[in-house]
Structures are given as C-alpha cells and as structure tokens.
C-alpha positions in Angstrom: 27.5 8.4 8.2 25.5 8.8 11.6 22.2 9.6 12.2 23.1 13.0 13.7 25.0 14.3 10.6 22.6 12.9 8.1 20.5 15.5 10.2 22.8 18.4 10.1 23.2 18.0 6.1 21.0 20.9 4.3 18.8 20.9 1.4 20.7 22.5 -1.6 17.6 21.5 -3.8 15.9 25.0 -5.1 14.1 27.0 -2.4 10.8 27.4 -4.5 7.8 28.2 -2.9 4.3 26.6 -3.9 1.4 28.9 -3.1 -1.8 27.1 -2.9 -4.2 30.8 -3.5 -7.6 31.5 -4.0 -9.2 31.0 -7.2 -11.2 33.2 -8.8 -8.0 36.0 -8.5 -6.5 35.2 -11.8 -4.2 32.7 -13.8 -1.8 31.2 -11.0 1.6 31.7 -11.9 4.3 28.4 -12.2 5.0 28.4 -8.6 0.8 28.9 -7.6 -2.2 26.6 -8.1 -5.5 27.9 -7.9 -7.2 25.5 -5.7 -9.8 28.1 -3.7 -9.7 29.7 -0.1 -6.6 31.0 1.8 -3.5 30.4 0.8 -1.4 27.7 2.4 2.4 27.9 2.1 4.3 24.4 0.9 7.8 24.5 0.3 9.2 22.8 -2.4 11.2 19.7 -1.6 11.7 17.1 1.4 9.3 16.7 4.3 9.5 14.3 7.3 5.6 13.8 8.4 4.4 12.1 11.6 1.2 10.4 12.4 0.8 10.8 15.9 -1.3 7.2 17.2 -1.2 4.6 20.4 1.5 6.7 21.7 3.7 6.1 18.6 5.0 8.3 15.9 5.2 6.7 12.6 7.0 8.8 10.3 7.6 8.9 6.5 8.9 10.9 3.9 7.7 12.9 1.5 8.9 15.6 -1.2 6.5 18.6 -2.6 6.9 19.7 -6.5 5.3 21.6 -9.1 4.0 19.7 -12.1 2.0 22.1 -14.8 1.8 24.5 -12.3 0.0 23.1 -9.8 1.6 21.5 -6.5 2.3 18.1 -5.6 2.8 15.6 -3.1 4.7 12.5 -3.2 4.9 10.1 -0.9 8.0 7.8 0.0 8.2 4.3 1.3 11.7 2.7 0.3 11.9 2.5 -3.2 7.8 3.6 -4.1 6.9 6.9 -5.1 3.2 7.5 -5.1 2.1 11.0 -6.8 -0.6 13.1 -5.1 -2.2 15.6 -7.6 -5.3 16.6 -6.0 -4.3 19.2 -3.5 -7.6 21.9 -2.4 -7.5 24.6 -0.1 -10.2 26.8 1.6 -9.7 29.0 4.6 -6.4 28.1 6.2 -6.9 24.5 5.7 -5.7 22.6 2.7 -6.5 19.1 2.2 -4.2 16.5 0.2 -6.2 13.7 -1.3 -4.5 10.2 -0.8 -4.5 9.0 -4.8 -7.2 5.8 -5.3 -8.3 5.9 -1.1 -10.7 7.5 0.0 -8.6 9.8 2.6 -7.4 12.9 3.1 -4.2 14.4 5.0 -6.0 18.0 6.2 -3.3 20.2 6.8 -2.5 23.9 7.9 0.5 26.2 8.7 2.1 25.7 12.2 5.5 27.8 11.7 7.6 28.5 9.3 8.0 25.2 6.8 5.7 23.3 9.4 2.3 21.9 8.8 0.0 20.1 11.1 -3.4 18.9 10.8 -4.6 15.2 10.4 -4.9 11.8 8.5 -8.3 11.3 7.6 -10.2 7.8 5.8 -13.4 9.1 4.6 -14.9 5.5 4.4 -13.5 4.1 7.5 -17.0 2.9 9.6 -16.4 5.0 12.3 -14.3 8.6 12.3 -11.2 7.9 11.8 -8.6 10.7 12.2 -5.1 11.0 13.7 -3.0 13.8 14.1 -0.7 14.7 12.0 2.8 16.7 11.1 5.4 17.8 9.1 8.1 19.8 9.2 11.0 20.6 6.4 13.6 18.4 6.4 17.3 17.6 5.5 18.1 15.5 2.4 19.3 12.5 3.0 17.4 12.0 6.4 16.8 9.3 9.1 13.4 8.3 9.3 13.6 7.5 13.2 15.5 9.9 15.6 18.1 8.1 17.8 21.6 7.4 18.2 22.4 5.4 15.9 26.7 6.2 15.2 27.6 3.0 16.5 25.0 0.8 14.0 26.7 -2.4 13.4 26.8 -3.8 9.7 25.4 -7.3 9.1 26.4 -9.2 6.7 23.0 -11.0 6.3 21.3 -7.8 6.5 23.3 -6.1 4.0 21.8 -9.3 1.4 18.9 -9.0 2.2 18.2 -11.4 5.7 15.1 -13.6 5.5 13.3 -14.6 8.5 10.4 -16.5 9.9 8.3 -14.3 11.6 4.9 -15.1 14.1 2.9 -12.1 14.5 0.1 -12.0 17.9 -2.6 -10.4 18.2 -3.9 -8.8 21.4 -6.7 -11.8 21.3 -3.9 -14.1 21.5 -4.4 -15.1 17.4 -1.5 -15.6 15.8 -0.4 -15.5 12.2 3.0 -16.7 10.1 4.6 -14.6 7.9 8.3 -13.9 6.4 10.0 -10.9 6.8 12.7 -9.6 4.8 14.7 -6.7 6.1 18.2 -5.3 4.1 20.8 -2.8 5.4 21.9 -0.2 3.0 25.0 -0.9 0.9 26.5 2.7 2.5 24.9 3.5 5.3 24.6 1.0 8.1 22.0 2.6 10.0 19.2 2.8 6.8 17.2 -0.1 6.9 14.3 -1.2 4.1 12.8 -4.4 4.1 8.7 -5.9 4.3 7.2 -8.9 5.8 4.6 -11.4 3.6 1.7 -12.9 4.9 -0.8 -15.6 3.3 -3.1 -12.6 3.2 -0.4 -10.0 1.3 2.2 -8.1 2.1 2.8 -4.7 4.2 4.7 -3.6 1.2 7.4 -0.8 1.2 9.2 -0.5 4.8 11.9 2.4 5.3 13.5 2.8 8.8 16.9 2.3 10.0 18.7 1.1 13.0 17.9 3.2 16.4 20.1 2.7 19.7 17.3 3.1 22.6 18.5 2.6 26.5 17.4 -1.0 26.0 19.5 -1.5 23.3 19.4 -1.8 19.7 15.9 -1.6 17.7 14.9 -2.7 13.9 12.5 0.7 13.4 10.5 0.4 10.4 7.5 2.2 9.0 5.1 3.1 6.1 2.5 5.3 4.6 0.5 4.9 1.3 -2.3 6.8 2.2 -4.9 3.8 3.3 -2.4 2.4 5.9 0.4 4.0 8.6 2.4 0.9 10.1 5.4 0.9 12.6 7.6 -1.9 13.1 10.0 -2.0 16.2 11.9 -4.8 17.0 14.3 -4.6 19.8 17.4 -7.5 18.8 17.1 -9.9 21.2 21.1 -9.7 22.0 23.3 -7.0 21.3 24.8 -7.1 17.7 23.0 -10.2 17.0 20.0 -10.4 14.3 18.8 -14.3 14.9 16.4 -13.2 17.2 14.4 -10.3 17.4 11.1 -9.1 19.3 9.3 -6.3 18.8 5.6 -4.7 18.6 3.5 -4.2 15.2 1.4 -0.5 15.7 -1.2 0.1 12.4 -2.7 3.5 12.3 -5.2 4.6 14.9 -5.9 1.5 17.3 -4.5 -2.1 15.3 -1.5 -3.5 17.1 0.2 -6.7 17.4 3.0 -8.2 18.9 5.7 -9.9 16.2 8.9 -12.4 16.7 11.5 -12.9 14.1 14.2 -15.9 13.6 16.8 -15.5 11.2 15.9 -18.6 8.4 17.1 -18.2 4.9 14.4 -20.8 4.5 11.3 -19.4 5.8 8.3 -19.9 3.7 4.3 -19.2 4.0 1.7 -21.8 2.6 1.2 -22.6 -0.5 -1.3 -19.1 -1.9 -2.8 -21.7 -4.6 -4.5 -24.1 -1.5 -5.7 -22.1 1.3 -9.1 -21.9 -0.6 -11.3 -23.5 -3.3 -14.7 -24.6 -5.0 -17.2 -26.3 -2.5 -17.7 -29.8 -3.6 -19.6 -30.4 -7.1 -18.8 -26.9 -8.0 -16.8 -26.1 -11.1 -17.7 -22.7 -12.5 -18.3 -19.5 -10.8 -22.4 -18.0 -11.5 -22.1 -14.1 -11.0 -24.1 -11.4 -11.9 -23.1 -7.9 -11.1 -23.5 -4.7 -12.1 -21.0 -2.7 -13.9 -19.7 0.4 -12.8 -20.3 1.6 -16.1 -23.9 3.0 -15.6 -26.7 0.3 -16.6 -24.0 -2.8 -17.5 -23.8 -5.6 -16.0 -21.2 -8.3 -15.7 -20.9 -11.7 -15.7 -19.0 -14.7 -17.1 -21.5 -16.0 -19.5 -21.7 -13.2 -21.4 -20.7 -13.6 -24.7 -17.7 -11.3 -24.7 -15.8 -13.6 -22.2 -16.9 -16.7 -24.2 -14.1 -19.4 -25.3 -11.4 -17.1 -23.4 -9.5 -17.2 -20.1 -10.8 -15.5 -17.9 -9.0 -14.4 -14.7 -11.2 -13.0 -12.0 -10.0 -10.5 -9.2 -11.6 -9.9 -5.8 -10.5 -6.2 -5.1 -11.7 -3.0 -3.6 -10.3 0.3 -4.4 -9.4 0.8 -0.6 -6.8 -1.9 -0.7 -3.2 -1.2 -1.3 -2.6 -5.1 -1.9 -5.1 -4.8 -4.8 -3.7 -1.6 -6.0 0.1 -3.3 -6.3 -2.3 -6.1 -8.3 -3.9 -3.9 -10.4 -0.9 -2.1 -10.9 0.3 -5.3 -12.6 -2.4 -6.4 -14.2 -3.9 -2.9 -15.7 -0.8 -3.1 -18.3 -0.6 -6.4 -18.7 -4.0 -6.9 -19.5 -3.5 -4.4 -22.6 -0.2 -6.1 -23.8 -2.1 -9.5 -23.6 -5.5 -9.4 -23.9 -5.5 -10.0 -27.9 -4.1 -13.5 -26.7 -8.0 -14.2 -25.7 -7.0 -13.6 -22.8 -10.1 -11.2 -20.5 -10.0 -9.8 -16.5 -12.9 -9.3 -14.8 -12.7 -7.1 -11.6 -14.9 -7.4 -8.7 -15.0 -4.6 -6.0 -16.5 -5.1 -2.5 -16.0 -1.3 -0.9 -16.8 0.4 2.1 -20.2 1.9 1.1 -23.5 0.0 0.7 -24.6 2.8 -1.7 -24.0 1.4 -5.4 -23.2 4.2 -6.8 -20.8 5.4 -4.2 -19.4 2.5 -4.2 -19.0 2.8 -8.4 -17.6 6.4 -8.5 -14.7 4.7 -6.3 -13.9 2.0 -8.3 -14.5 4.5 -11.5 -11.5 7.0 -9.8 -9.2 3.6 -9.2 -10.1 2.6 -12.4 -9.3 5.9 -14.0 -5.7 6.8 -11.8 -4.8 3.1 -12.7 -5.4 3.2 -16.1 -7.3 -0.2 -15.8 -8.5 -0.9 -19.0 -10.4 -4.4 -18.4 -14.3 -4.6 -16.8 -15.1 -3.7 -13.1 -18.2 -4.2 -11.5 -19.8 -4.1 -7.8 -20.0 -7.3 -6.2 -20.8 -6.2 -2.2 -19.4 -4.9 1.0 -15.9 -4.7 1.4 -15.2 -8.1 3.9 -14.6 -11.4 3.5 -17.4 -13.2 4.4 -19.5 -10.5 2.1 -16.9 -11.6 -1.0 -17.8 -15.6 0.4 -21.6 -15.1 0.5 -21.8 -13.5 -3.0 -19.8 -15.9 -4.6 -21.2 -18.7 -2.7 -19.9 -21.4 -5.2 -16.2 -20.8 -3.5 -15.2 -22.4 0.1 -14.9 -19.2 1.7 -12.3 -15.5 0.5 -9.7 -15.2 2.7 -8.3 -12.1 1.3 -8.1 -9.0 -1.2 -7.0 -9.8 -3.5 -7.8 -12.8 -4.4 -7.3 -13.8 -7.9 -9.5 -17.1 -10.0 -8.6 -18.5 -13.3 -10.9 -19.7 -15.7 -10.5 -21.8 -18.7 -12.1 -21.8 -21.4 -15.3 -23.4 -20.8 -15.7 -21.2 -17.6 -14.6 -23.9 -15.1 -12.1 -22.7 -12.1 -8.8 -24.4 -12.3 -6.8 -22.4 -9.7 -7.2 -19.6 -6.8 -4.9 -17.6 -5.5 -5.2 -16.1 -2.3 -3.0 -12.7 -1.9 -0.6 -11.1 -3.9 3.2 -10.3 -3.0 3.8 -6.8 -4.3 6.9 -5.3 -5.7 8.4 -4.7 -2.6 8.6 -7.6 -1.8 11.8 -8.4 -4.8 12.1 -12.0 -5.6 9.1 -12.5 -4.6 6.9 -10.6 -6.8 9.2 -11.3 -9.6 7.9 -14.8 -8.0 4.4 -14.1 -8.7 3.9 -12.2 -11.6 6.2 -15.0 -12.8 3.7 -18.0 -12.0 0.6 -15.4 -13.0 1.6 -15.8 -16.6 2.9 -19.3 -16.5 -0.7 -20.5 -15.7 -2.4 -18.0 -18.5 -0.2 -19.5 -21.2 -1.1 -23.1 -19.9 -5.0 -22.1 -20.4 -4.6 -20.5 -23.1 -2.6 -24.1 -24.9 -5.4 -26.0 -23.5 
C-alpha cells in the first residue's frame, strides 16, 4: 500500500468527543473531565503531532481516549505505548503532562481537530520550548510525508538488518553504535528499528521509507516525552542498504551526523569494562538521603546486610533508566525474598533536595518501584563520579553495580539496552539475572 492511500484511508473508530471543561460546574459526564478553565476540544482517536526544531519536523503518533471519564493521551513509538493521565486545562490552554518527566506538551485549538502549542521540559537549565502541532489523522498513517509507492522491499530489512554505525558530532567527536532497522512484513514503506550505543539506546523508532529528489531516505523518529529524535539517512545508492548517510536531529539544538554499513556482525564494547573501582577499592561507601522524608540510605545498613545488593545510577529524567526501572520495579518484587535488595540512586536536574525527592517520589510512584531510592546529586556524570568517588569515573545513566554479599563490587555495567532494542534486551535482562543467581550461590 502507498504512502498516499494510507493517507486517504478514514478513521471508522467512534467519533467521540473529549471535553476538557471547567470544574467547579458539576460531575463531568463519560465523555468530560473536569480539569478547570476553558474547555479545550480533543477528539477521540489518532493524531499525527509535529515538533517543529532546527528546521526539521519530527513527527509521531498518538491516539486520545477516555479512561474513568477523564481523557487521555497515549503516545506511540513502534511497538511502546506510553499512557498520559494528567491532562489540565485553564483558559484556552490545556497542558498534557509527559508521565515520569518533568515536561509538558501546552496545547490549544487551531481549527477544527487541530491543536498547536508547544513541547516544554520544566527542568531543562535553560527554557526549553519548541513548537508544536497536531492535527487528526487517518488510521493506519505514514509518519513522514513523501512519495514513497515505489519503496523497494529488502530482504535484510524485512529480518531485521544490523549495521555498524559511527555517529559525529558537530565538534568532530565521534561515537560507535549498532543500528537495527526492519521493514514491515506488509507494507514496504513502514519502517521500525533503533540504534545501541555504550551509553544506551534511542529506543522505539517508527518511520518509513521517503522518496526525496535526491533519492531514497531511511526517516525515522521518536517521542517519549523527555526526548524528540529524527533520523534521516539518504541510501548511499539507489535500492541498495549497505551504505547509508544521513543526519541525527534531537529536540531543540542537539544534532549529529551518522553513517551506517550493513554488518550482521556489528557489535559495541563490552558494557561490563568500560568502567570500574579505582585501585585498592572494593566496596562502595555512600550515604544518602532517602526520598522518604528523614531516611537515609546506605549499604551498611543493616537491612542490606548478608544480601546482594544491586545498585542503580538513575534519574527520573532518563528514559534509559525508566526502560531499567521498568524491568527491575517487577522484578525486584518477584525476587527480592531470594535476599536479593536494589538500591536506587537519583542524580536530577534540581539542586533543591526536595525537588529533586518529589521527582523521584512521582517516578517511583507511576513505576510502581517498590525497592529504596534516595538522592545522590546533580544529574551529570562527573556529579555521579565525584559522589561515588570510590568508582573510576560514570559514564552513563543508568549504570547498574553488583554487590555481593559482603558488600564488595564484583561487576558494573554501563547502560542498558531497552525493549526496543529485541534480542538485545532479551540479551540483558538475560545476563542481569545470570549474575544475581551467581551471587546469590556464592
């Protein structure tokens, strides 16, 4: 199916309207929510939004409901589906809070079933807004607009292609990473795919293929609320995927340039040795305080005595650490009678400690994390290697340390490879328990 009829199919999903109203008027009926101030009109169902930055658009999807009553958002990247609940409006504005970040998409009426407004990140150091907008769309849709009815089908994208990828910045810094882009099984021109780095991964990618005068492009892109990426590669010869060359765009001002080889083989260093103790270091000496009001956390207490004790560098701004904690918040409660205990450490965007503890406390709470959390510092890496000054340096959130049971550090690993990256979390999660159960034998 083309790109143009994909376009041309309607919505036959139910035309109900959610009415955002003013509170104070009343019980709000099953289509209403009383969230305060003007009303704001969102129709229920499929929405193609734009974030409008370095003279890009990066789209993404997104579908409006009612649950309970009261409206909400969810935003699609690929396969995720990430529920916003916490929908306000006052005046002619109405602002969509972006689950566990601290952001905001700010939005008003601009037409019939069209919204614009802006992406905000409350904690960013400097103001950070770009435009946004949204307008109703068919179901199934194309992400990118383009002609795409002559898409060719490749038979290593349609497995799944693997290839080794060097990303450059505009300092001329470069960095490896893996990317892993499939063609749908149907469609030719609907793309999905992500690309690791030693750092993480940039997680659910959607796109599809886009015929530009240049020729054809790989256009990829994202939105989970703390980051908006683009990915467009341009295939270095026409109907050929071995080489391809394109430009990385991230929110307001981040961009990179990126190459990609086709290598089923590609691979990034090994996560376990990019980092360690400083010499005649064994245990990790901590002290911080809990988010719980008055606690404080650290592993010589007696709670974490005899156990394992696995130790994550987070911060609630972090979609790699969310796709971590994701993992580990239910794992920890199926395991954690095994003696077996997780100690969280945020580093966030606020000096203030008890800023800093209400956002961890609303992660902690939308997560369902059920293990400790405490503030350790400033969200950046050299904060994370200064306050834990027994470790060679952090090169990343997440980073994740396991103790034994005399409180030595037998391993760190740097990153985590989230669930869209497939094998690859399967990969990790995979090796996560394979080294508890070896501590836990010991």
């Amino acid at each position: 199916m083309s790109l143009s009829s994909l376009f041309q199919k309607v919505f036959l999903g139910a035309g109900l309207t959610l009415l955002v109203a003013a509170c104070g008027t009343g019980s709000p009926s099953d289509n209403q929510a009383a969230t305060g101030g003007t009303a704001t009109l969102l129709t229920a169902g499929t929405w193609r939004g734009v974030l409008s930055a370095q003279g890009q658009e990066i789209p993404f999807l997104f579908d409006v409901a009612t649950d309970g009553g009261k409206p909400t958002v969810t935003l699609r990247n690929g396969e995720e589906r990430l529920k916003l609940d916490e929908i306000t409006t006052a005046g002619d504005s109405t602002t969509i809070r972006l689950g566990v970040f601290d952001a905001a998409l700010v939005v008003r009426a601009d037409g019939n079933d069209k919204l614009k407004g802006a992406w905000v990140k409350y904690d960013a150091k400097d103001p950070y807004r770009v435009p946004f907008s949204a307008a109703k769309a068919a179901y199934p849709t194309a992400l990118f607009v383009g002609d795409a009815k002559t898409a060719a089908t490749y038979g290593d994208m349609k497995k799944g292609a693997t290839f080794r990828v060097e990303f450059r910045g505009d300092d001329g810094e470069t960095y490896p990473a893996v990317g892993i882009i499939k063609q749908d099984t149907t469609n030719s021109a609907v793309l999905t795919g992500t690309f690791l780095t030693s750092t993480g991964d940039y997680r659910y990618l959607a796109g599809n293929l886009v015929n530009k005068p240049d020729g054809e492009h790989v256009m990829l892109s994202t939105f989970d609320g703390s980051h908006g990426f683009l990915f467009d590669g341009k295939l270095d010869k026409p109907g050929n995927i071995n080489n391809i060359k394109g430009n990385f765009y991230s929110g307001k001002s981040g961009h990179e340039t990126w190459t990609a080889v086709l290598d089923a083989n590609a691979k990034l260093p090994d996560a376990n040795a990019l980092t360690g103790m400083k010499p005649g270091q064994k245990c990790l000496d901590f002290k911080f305080p809990s988010i719980l009001e008055g606690g404080s956390i650290s592993p010589t207490d007696p709670k974490y005595k005899g156990k394992v004790v696995v130790v994550q560098i987070l911060g609630s701004w972090c979609p790699n650490c969310m796709d971590e904690t994701n993992f580990l918040a239910p794992w920890y409660e199926k395991n954690k009678q095994r003696g077996v205990e997780i100690i969280g450490l945020g580093y966030e965007r606020t000096p203030d400690q008890k800023l800093a503890s209400q956002k961890l406390l609303k992660m902690k709470q939308r997560l369902n994390v059920g293990y400790d959390l405490a503030v350790a510092g400033i969200a950046n890496k050299d904060s994370a290697s200064t306050s834990l000054p027994q470790l060679a340096k952090v090169l990343a959130f997440p980073t994740t340390i396991f103790l034994d049971k005399k409180g030595e550090v037998r391993k760190i690993h740097t990153g985590f490879s989230g669930p869209g990256t497939g094998k690859y979390y399967q990969q990790e999660t995979e090796e996560f328990e394979k080294t508890v159960a070896s501590l836990l034998a010991e």
